[in-house]
TORKOL-4160 file (C-alpha; in steps of 0.2 Angstrom, whole numbers, padded with zeros to 4 digits, m for minus):
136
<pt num="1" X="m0257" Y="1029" Z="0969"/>
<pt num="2" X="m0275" Y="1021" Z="0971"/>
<pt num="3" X="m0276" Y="1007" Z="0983"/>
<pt num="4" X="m0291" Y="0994" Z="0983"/>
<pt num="5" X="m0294" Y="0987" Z="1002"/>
<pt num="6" X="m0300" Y="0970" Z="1000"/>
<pt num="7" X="m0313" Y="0973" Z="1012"/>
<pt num="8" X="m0321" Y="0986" Z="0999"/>
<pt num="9" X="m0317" Y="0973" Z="0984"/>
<pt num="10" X="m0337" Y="0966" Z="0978"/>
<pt num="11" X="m0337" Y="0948" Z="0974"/>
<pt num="12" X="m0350" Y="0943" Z="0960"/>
<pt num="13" X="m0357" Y="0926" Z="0952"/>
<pt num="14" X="m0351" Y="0923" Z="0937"/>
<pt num="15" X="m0364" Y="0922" Z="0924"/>
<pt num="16" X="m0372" Y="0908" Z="0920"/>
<pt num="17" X="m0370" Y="0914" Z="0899"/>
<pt num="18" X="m0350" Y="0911" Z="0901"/>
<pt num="19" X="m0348" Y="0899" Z="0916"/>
<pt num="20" X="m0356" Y="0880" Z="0921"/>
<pt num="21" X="m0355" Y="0878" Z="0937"/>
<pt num="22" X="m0351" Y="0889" Z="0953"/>
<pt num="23" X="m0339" Y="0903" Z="0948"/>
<pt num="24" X="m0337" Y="0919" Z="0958"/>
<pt num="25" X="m0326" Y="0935" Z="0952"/>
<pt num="26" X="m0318" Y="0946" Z="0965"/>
<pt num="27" X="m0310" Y="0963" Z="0963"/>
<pt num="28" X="m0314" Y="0966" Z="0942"/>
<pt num="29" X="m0308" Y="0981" Z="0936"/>
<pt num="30" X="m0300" Y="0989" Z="0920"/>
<pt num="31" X="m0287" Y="1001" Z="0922"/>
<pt num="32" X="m0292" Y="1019" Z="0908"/>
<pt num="33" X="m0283" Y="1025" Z="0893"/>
<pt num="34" X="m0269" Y="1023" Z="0891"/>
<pt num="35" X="m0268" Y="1007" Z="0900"/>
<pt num="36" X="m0278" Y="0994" Z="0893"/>
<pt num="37" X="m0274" Y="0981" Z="0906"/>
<pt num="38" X="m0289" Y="0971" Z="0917"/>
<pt num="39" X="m0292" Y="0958" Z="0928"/>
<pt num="40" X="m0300" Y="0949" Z="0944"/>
<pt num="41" X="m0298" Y="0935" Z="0955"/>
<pt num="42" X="m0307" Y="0923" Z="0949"/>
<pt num="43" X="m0314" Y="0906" Z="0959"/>
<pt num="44" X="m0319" Y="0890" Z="0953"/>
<pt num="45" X="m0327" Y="0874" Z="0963"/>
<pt num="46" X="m0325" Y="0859" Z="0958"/>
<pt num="47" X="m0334" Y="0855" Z="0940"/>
<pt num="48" X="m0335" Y="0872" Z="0937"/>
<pt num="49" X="m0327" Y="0880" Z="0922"/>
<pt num="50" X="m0328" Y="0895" Z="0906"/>
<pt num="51" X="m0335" Y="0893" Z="0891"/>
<pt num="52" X="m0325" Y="0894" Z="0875"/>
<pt num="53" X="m0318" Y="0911" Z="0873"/>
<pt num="54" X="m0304" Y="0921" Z="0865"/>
<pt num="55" X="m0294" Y="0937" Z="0871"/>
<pt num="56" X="m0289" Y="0948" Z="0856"/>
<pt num="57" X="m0272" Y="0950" Z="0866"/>
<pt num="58" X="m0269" Y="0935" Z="0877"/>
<pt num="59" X="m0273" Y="0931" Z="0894"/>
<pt num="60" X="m0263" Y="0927" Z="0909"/>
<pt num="61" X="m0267" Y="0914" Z="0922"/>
<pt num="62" X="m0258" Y="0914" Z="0939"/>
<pt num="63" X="m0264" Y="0898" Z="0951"/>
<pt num="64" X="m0266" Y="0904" Z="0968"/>
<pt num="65" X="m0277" Y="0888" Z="0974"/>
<pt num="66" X="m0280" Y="0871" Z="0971"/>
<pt num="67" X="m0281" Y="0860" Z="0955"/>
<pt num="68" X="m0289" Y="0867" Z="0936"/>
<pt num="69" X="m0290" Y="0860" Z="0919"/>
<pt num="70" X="m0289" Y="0869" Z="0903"/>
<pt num="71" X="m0290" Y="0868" Z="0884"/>
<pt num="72" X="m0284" Y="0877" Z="0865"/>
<pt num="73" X="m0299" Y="0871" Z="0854"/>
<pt num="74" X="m0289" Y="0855" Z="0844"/>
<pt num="75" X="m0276" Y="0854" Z="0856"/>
<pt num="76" X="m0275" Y="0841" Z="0872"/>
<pt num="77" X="m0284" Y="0845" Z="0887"/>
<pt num="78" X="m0272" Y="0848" Z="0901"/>
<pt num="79" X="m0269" Y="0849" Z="0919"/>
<pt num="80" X="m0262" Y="0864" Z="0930"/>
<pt num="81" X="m0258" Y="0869" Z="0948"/>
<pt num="82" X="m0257" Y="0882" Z="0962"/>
<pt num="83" X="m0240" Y="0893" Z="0960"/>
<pt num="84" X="m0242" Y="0889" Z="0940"/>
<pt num="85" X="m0243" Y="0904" Z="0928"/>
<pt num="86" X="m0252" Y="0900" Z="0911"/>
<pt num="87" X="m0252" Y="0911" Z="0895"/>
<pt num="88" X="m0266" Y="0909" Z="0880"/>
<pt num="89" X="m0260" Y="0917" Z="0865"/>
<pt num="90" X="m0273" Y="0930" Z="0857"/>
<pt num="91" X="m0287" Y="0923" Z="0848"/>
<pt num="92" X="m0285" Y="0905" Z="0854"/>
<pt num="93" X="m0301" Y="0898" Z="0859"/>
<pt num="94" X="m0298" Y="0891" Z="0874"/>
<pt num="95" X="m0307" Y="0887" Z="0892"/>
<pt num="96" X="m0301" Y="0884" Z="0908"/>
<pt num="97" X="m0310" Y="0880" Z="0928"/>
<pt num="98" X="m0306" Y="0868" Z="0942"/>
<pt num="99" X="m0306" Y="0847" Z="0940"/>
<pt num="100" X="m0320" Y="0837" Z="0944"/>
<pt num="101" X="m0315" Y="0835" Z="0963"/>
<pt num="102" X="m0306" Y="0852" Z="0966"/>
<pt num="103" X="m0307" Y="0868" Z="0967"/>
<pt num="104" X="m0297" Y="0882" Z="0959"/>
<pt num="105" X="m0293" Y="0899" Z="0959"/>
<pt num="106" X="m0284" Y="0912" Z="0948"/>
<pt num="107" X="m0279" Y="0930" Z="0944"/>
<pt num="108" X="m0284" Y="0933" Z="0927"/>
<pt num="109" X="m0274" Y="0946" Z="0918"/>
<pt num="110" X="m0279" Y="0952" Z="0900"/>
<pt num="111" X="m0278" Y="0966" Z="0888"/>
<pt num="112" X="m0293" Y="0975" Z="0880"/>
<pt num="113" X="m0294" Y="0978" Z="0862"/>
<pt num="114" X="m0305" Y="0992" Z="0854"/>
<pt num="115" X="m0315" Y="0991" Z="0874"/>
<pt num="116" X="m0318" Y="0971" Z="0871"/>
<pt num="117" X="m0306" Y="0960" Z="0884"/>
<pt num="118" X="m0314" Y="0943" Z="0877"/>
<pt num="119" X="m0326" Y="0936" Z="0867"/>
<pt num="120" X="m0336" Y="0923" Z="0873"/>
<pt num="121" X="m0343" Y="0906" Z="0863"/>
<pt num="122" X="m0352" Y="0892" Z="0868"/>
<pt num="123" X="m0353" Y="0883" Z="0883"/>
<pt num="124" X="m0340" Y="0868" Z="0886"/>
<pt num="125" X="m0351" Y="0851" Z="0885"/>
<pt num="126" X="m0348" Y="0838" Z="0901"/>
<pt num="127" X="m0342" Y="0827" Z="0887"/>
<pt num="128" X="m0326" Y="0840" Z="0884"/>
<pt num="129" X="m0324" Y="0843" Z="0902"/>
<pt num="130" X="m0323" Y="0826" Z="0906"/>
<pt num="131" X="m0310" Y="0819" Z="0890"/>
<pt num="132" X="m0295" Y="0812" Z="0898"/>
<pt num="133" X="m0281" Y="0821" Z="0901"/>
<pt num="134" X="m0266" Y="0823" Z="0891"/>
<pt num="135" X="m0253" Y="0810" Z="0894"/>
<pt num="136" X="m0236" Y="0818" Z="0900"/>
């Protein structure tokens, strides 16, 4: 059993290429062969977010703080919170980062395929970030 100590996890900006705005990534890793599972804790403030991007097998989101927004390209733009678990499908271009006016926080939890975890695409305009909300 291998134990990471918080104390020893390194915290990194996320790059500018695939995030607008303020990101930081805590604690990445990618578990070997067999395993093909990675992750990191990922933390957003306010009006930051991804770009568009894909996962060849999915991705999971758990909330652990505040308030995000995220998107499927053609699909509503829709609003999640803390203690809320989100799934994208593989190959769905999607994004996803904190609201206007709050931050946001999350354990992403993804797959690699053939060494690649995601594939990232352009940058999110303000004009998407900032279309209304779905109703509902």
């Amino acid at each position: 059993m291998d134990i990471s100590r918080k104390a020893d996890l390194k915290t990194v900006p996320g790059p500018d290429a695939y995030f607008t705005g303020k990101v930081t990534i805590t604690g990445q890793f990618q578990r070997p062969e067999p395993s093909r599972v990675g992750g990191a804790v990922v933390h957003f403030e306010p009006g930051a977010r991804t770009a568009w991007h894909t996962h060849p097998a999915g991705q999971t989101l758990i909330v652990t703080e505040g308030v995000g927004w995220t998107q499927v390209e053609g699909g509503p733009k829709l609003e999640f919170h803390a203690g809320d678990q989100l799934w994208c499908p593989p190959e769905h271009k999607h994004w996803h980062g904190a609201t206007a006016h709050d931050a946001m926080t999350h354990i992403a939890i993804q797959e690699s395929v053939n060494g690649t975890p995601v594939t990232w695409m352009e940058k999110v305009s303000d004009e998407q970030y900032l279309a209304p909300l779905a109703k509902g």
